[in-house]
C-alpha positions as CSV (number, residue, x, y, z in Angstrom):
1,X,-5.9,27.0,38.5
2,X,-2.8,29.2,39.6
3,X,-2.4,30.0,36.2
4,X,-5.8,31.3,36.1
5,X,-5.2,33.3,39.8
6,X,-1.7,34.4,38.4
7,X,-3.0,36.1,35.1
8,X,-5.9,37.8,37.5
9,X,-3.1,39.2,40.1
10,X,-1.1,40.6,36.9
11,X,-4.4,42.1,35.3
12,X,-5.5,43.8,38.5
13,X,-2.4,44.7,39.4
14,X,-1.9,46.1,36.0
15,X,-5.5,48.0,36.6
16,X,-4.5,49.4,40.0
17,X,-1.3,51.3,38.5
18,X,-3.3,52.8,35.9
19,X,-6.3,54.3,38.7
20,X,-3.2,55.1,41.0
21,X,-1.7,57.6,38.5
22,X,-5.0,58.7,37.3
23,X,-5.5,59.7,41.3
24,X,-1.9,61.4,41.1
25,X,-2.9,62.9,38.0
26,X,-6.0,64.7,39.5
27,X,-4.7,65.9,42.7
28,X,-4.1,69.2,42.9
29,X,-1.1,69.5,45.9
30,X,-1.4,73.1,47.1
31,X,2.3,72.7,47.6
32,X,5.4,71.0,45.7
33,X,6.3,68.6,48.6
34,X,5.6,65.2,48.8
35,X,3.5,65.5,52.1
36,X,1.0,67.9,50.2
37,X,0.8,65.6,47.3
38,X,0.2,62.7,49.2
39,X,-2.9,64.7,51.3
40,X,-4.1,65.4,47.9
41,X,-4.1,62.3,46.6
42,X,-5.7,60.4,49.8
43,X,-8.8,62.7,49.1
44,X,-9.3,60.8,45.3
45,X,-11.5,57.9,45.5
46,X,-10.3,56.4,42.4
47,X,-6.9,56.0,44.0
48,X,-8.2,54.5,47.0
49,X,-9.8,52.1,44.2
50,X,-6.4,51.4,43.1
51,X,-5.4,50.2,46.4
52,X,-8.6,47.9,46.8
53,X,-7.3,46.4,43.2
54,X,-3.5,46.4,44.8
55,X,-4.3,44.6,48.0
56,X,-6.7,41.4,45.1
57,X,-4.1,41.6,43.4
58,X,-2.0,40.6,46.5
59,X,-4.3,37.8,47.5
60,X,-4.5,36.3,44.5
61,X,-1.2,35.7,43.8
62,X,-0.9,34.2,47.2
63,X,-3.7,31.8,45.9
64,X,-1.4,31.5,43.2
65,X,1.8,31.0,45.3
66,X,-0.6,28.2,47.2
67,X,-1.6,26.3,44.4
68,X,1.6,26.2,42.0
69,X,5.2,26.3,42.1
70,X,6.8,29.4,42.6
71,X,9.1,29.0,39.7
72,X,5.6,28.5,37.3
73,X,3.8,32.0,39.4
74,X,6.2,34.5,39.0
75,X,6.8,34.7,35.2
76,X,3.3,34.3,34.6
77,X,3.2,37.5,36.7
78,X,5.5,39.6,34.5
79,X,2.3,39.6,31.7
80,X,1.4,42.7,34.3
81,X,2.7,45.2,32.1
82,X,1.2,43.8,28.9
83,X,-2.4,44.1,30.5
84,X,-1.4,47.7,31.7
85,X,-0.3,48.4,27.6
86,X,-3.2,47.0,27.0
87,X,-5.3,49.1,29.7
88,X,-3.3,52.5,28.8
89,X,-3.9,51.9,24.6
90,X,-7.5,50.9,25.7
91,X,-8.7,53.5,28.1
92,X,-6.9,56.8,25.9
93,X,-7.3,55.7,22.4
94,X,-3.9,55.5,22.4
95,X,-2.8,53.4,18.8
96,X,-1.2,50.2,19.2
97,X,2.3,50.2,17.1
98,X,5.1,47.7,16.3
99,X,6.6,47.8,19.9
100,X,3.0,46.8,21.3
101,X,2.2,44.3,19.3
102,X,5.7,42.2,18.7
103,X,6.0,42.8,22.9
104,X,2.4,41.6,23.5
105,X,2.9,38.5,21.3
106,X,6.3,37.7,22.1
107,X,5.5,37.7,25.9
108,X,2.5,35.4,25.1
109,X,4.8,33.3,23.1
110,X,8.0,32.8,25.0
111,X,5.8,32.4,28.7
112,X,3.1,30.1,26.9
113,X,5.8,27.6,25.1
114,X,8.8,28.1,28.6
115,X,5.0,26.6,30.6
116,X,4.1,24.1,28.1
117,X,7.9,22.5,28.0
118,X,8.9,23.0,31.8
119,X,6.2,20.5,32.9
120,X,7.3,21.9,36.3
121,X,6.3,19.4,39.0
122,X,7.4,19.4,42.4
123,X,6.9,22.6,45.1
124,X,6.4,19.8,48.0
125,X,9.6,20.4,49.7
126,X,9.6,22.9,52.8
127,X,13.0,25.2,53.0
128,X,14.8,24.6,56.1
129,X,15.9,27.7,58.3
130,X,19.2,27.3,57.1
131,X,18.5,27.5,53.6
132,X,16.3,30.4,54.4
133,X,19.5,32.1,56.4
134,X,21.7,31.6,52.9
135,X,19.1,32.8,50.6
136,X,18.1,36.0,52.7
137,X,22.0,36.7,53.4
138,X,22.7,36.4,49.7
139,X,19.4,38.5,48.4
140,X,20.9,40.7,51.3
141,X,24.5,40.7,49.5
142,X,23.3,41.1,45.8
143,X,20.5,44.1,47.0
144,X,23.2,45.7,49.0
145,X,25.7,45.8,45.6
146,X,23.0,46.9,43.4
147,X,22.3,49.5,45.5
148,X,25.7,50.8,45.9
149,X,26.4,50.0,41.6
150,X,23.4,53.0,41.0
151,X,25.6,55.8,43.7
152,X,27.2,56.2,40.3
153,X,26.9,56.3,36.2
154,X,24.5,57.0,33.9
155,X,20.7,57.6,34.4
156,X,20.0,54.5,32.4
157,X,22.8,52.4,34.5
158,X,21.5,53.6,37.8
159,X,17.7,53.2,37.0
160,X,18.5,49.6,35.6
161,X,20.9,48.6,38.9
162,X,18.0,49.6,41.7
163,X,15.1,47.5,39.1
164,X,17.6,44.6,39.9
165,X,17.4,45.0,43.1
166,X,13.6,45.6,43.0
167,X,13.4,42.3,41.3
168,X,15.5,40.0,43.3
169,X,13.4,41.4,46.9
170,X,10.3,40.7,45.0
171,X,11.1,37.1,44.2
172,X,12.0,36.8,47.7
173,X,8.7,38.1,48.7
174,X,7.2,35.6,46.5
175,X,8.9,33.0,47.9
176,X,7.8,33.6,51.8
177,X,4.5,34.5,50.6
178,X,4.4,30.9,49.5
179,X,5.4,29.3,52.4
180,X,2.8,31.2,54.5
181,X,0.5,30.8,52.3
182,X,1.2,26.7,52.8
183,X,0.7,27.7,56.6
184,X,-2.9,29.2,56.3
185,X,-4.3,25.8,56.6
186,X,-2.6,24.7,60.1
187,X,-4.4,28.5,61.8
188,X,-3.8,32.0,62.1
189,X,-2.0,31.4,65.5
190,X,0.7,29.0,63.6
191,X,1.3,31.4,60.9
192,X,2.0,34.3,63.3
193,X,4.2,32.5,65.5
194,X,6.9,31.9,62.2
195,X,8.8,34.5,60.5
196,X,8.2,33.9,57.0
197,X,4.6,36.3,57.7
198,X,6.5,39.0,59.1
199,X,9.7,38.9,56.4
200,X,6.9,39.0,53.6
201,X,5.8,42.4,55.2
202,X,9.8,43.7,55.6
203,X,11.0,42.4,52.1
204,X,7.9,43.8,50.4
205,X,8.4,47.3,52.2
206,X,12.0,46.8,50.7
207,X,11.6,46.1,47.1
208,X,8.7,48.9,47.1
209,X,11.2,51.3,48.8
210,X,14.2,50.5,45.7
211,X,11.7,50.6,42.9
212,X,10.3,53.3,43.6
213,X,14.2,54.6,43.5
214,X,14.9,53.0,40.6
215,X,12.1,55.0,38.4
216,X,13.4,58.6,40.2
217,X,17.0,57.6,39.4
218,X,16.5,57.1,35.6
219,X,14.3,56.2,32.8
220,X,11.3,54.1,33.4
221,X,12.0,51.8,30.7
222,X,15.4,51.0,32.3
223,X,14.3,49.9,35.6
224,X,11.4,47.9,34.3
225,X,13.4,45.8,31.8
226,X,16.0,45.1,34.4
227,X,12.7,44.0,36.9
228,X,11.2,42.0,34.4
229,X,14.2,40.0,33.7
230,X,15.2,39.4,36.9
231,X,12.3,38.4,38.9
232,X,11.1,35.5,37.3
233,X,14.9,34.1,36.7
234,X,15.4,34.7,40.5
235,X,12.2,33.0,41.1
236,X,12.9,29.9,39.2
237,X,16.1,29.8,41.1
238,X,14.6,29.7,44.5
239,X,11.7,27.4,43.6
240,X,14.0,25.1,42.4
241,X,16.2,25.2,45.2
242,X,13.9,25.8,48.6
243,X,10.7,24.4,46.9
244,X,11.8,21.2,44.8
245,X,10.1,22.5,41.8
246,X,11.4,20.0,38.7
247,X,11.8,21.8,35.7
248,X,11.3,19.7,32.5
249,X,14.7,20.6,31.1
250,X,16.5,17.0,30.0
251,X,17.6,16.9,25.9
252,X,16.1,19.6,23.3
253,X,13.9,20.4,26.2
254,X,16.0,22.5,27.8
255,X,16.9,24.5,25.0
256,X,14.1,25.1,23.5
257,X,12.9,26.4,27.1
258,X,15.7,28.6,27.2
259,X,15.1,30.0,23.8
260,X,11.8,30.7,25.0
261,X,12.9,32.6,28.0
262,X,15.2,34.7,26.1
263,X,12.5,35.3,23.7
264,X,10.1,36.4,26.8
265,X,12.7,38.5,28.0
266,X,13.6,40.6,24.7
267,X,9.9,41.1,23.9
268,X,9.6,42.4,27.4
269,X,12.6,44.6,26.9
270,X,10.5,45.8,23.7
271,X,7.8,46.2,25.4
272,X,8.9,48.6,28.4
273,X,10.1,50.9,26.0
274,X,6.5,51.6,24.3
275,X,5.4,55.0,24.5
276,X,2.8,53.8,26.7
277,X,5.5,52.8,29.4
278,X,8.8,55.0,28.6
279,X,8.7,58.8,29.2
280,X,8.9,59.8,25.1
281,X,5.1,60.0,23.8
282,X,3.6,59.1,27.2
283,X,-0.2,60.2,27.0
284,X,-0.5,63.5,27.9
285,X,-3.7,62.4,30.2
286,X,-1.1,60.3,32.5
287,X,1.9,62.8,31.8
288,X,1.8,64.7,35.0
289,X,1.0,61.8,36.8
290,X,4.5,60.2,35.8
291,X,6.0,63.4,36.7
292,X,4.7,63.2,40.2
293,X,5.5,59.5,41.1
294,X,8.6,60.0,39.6
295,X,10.1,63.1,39.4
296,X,10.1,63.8,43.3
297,X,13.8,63.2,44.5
298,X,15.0,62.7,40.7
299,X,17.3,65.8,41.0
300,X,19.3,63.4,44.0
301,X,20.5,61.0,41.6
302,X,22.0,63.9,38.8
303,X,24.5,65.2,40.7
């Protein structure tokens, strides 16, 4: 079942990006400033809808998080942007070409053979706070060097440092949303009274705040390969190591699992540079909605 509950958080997180920029699209800022585009925006219903699909797409990965290991959740979660290539092709009869399709299959192919070897039992163990001290301090560390590798270089470089960083405070999020997710059951009152609730709320607020950074600083396609790498590889670190989570990974196992990764992770690469995703050939019906979420502040990070 958290299979099932992961693929449903990616779809409808998938849908809730797409009626978000549609709402961006159609809001008519009397002004160039983000505090008139924003007023403009909170008067579209169909982005408010967006944010209904944001906040089940939320709660069902914690049902996810709940029910599986962490390390099993997260890469399932990366199909996201294959249901919103799917959703963007779909909803503006946009064709499907040779990047779609080999990064659609190859995703589907590298997740559905790393889940069938990995076997991944486990997820019983309950981090200590000592092991939550380490792995904060050293998503702390790695964040704070990503985010001073993208003060300089390329576009490309920059955009791909901040999704880094994106994607390591995500799989952090992830992981405390699991453990208070484990702490439902015992009352609201006992959930409330431990950190992990309030650090899902500050590392959330955090990885929003740097990928949104990362697509101003450079192309889309750069940030989102760097994400979609990283998050689930940090994520089957920290399962593995504050969870228990046993991944299958003794003899040809192992290698076959990593093949499949790196196939996952190529086809993903493939697949965030589609037209659909990357700024060249972006449908014109979403086109000013990418310039708006990520044009604004772009003009900081080319000096």
């Amino acid at each position: 079942m958290a299979i099932v509950f992961a693929l449903l958080a990616a779809g409808a997180n998938a849908l809730a990006t797409v009626f978000q920029r549609i709402g961006v699209e159609e809001a008519t800022p009397i002004s160039a400033s983000l505090h008139s585009l924003m007023v403009s925006v909170l008067r579209r219903p169909i982005w408010f809808a967006g944010l209904a699909l944001t906040t089940a797409s939320f709660l069902l990965q914690a049902t996810a998080l709940a029910l599986g290991d962490l390390s099993i959740v997260q890469p399932i979660m990366v199909t996201e942007i294959v249901f919103l290539v799917v959703i963007l092709g779909t909803w503006f009869h946009h064709g499907f070409g040779w990047r779609e399709w080999l990064g659609a299959f190859g995703t589907a192919a590298g997740l559905g053979v790393f889940l069938a070897l990995s076997s991944s039992r486990g997820g019983t163990e309950r981090p200590t706070k000592d092991e939550w001290f380490l792995l904060v301090g050293a998503c702390l560390v790695g964040t704070a060097l990503t985010w001073a590798a993208a003060r300089r270089g390329s576009r490309s470089w920059r955009a791909a440092c901040l999704g880094i960083g994106a994607g390591v405070a995500f799989a952090l999020t992830a992981a405390l949303i699991k453990t208070t997710a484990d702490q439902w059951s015992q009352g609201l009152a006992y959930v409330f009274t431990h950190f992990e609730a309030y650090g899902v709320a500050v590392t959330g607020l955090v990885g929003f705040v740097i990928c949104q950074n990362a697509l101003r600083a450079g192309p889309i396609a750069a940030s989102q390969s760097a994400l979609l790498i990283v998050n689930p590889l940090a994520s089957i670190i920290m399962g593995t190591w504050l969870f228990g989570d046993r991944v299958q990974a003794s003899g040809m196992r192992g290698y076959f699992e990593a093949t499949s990764l790196v196939v996952m992770f190529v086809a993903l690469y493939v697949l965030s540079h589609s037209p659909l995703i990357a700024a060249d050939g972006y449908p014109e019906e979403l086109s000013t909605a990418r310039r708006a979420l990520t044009g604004i502040g772009a003009e900081r990070w080319s000096d």
